[in-house]
C-alpha positions in Angstrom: 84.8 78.9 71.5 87.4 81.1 73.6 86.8 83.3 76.8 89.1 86.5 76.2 90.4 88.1 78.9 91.7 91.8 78.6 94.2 92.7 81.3 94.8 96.4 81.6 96.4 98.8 84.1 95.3 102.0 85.2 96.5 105.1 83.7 99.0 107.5 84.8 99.0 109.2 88.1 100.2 111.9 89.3 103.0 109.4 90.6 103.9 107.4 87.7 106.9 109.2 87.1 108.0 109.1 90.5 110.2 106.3 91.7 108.2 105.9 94.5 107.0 102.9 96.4 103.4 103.3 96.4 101.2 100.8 95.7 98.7 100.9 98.2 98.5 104.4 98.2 95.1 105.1 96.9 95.9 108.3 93.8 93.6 109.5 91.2 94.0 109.3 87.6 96.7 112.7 86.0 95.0 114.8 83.2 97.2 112.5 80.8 96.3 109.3 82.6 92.6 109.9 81.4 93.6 111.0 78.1 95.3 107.5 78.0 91.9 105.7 78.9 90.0 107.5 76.7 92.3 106.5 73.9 91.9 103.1 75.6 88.1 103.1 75.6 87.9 104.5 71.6 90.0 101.2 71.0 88.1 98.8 72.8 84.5 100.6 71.9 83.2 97.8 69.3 84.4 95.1 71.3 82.1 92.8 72.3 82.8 92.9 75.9 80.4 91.5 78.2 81.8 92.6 82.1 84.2 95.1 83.1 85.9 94.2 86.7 88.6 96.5 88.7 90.4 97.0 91.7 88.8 99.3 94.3 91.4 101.8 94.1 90.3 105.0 92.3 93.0 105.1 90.1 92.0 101.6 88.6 87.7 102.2 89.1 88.3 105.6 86.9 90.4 103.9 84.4 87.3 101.0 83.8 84.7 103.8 84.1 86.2 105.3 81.2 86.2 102.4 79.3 82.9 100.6 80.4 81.3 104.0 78.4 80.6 102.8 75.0 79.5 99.4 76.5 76.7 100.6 78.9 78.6 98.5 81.5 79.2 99.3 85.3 82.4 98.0 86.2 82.6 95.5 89.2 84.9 96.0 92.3 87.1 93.1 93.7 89.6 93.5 96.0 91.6 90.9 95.2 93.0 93.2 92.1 94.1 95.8 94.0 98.0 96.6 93.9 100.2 95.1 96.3 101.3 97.2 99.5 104.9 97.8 100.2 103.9 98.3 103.6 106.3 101.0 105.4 108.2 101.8 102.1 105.1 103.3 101.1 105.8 106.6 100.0 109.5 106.7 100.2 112.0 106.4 97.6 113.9 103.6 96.7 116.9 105.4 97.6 115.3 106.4 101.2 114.2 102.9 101.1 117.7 101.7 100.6 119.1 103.8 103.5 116.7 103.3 106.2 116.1 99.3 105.5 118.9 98.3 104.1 118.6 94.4 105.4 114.7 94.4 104.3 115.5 95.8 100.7 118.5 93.5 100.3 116.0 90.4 100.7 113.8 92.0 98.8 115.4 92.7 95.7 116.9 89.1 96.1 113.3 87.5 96.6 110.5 89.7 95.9 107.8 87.0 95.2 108.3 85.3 99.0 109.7 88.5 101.1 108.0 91.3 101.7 108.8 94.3 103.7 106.9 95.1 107.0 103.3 95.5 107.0 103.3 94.6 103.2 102.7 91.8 100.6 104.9 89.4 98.9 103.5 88.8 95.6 102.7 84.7 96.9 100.4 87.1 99.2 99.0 88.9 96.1 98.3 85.8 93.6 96.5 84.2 96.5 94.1 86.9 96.2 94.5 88.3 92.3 94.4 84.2 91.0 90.5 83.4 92.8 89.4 86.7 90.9 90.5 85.3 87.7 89.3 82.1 87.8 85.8 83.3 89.0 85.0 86.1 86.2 86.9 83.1 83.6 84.4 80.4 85.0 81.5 82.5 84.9 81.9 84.3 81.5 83.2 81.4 79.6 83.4 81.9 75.8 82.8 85.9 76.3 84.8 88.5 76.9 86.5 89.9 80.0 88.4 93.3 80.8 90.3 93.9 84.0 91.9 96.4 85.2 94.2 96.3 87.4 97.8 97.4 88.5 101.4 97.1 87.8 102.7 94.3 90.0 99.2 92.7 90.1 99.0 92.2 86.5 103.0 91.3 86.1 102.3 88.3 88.6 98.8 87.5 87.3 100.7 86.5 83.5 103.5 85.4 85.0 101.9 82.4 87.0 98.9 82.0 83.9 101.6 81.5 81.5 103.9 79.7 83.8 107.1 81.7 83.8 109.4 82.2 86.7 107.2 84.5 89.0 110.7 85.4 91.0 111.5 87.2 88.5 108.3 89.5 87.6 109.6 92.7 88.4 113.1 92.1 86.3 111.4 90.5 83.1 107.8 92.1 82.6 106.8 95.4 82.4 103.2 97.2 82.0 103.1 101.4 80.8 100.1 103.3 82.2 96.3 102.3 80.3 98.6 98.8 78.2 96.8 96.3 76.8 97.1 92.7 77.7 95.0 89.8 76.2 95.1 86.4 77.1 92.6 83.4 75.4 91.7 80.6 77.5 90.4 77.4 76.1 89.3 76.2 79.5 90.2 77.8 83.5 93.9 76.4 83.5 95.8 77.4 80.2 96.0 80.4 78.5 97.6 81.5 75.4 99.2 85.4 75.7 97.8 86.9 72.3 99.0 90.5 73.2 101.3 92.2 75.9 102.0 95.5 77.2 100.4 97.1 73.9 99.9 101.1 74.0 99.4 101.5 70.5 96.4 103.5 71.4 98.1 106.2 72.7 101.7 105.8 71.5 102.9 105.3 67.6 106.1 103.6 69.1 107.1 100.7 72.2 107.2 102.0 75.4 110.8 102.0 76.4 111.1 101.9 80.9 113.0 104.6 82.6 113.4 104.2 86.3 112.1 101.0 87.6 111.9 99.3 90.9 114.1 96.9 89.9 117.8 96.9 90.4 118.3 94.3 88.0 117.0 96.5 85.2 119.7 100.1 86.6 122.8 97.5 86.4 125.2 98.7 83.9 125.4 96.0 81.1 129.2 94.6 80.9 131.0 95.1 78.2 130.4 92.2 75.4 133.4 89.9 75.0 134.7 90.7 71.4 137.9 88.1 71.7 140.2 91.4 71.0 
């Protein structure tokens, strides 16, 4: 037997679009983020799934509430999900950012997995609290299945340390659009196997291609290929 695990972020906010540092700030769900759960939730409805568990945040609990509908569940809050704070970037722009803590961005974008800015997380802050969850709801549910929800750089570090990738380098290589689908097998509470990423196919007839992110690695122009001419 396998335990499943669905990982899934919230739907859009009224924020989403924005490029905006806020993670800890505590939004509801837009008119087309619950449009996006709902689609979610008709996927998922004759699933088997046996507990539903989300960060506390409103934008993550109405995303599982939507969801946990067709499966009589009531989802379960843990803290440990929640998004990671930016601290006193929080509401700015990365471009305000940029200009009024130049130094703190600088070892940010160089490190974000051990830096963080003041009063916020670095994501070794955030798996020390995400990773318990998801051992707990593995250990306790094991050979059923799981859904999650969660956020964007909560579930980018989550499968980046389950798989064993570079977790430096979350915010340059993974991505997660608003109400995706992630599911990961385990065969016991160490290793995993990724058996779907970042899948919106509920909602979208195409990949979701990023825009703006909050990565500078992902805005550099690419150079110019080397032809030999």
């Amino acid at each position: 037997m396998t335990t499943r695990l669905y990982l899934v972020r919230h739907g859009a906010t009224p924020l989403t679009t924005e490029d905006k540092f806020s993670g800890a700030e505590n939004v509801f769900l837009s008119d087309e983020g619950r449009e996006q759960a709902e689609h979610l939730s008709q996927r998922l409805a004759d699933d088997d799934i046996h507990a539903i568990y989300t960060s506390p945040l409103d934008r993550t609990k109405e995303t599982a509430e939507i969801i946990a509908r067709p499966h009589n569940l009531t989802p379960i809050l843990k803290d440990g999900l929640r998004e990671i704070s930016h601290g006193h970037w929080e509401g700015l722009t990365r471009k305000e950012v940029e200009e009024r803590h130049a130094d703190e961005y600088t070892a940010w974008e160089s490190d974000p997995f051990t830096f963080a800015p003041e009063e916020g997380e670095s994501g070794i802050s955030v798996l020390a609290r995400a990773l318990p969850v998801i051992r707990e709801v593995v250990v306790k549910h094991k050979d059923g299945n799981i859904l999650v929800v969660s956020h964007k750089a909560t579930l980018r570090l989550i499968i980046s340390s389950l798989l064993g990738f570079d977790v430096r380098g979350y915010r340059d290589r993974l991505d997660q659009a608003p109400a995706s689908l992630n599911i990961l097998d385990f065969k016991d509470t160490v290793r995993a196997r990724l058996m779907l990423f970042n899948d919106i196919s509920h909602y979208a007839d195409h990949p979701h291609r990023p825009n703006r992110h909050l990565s500078r690695w992902w805005d550099l122009p690419v150079p110019p290929s080397d032809t030999g001419k």
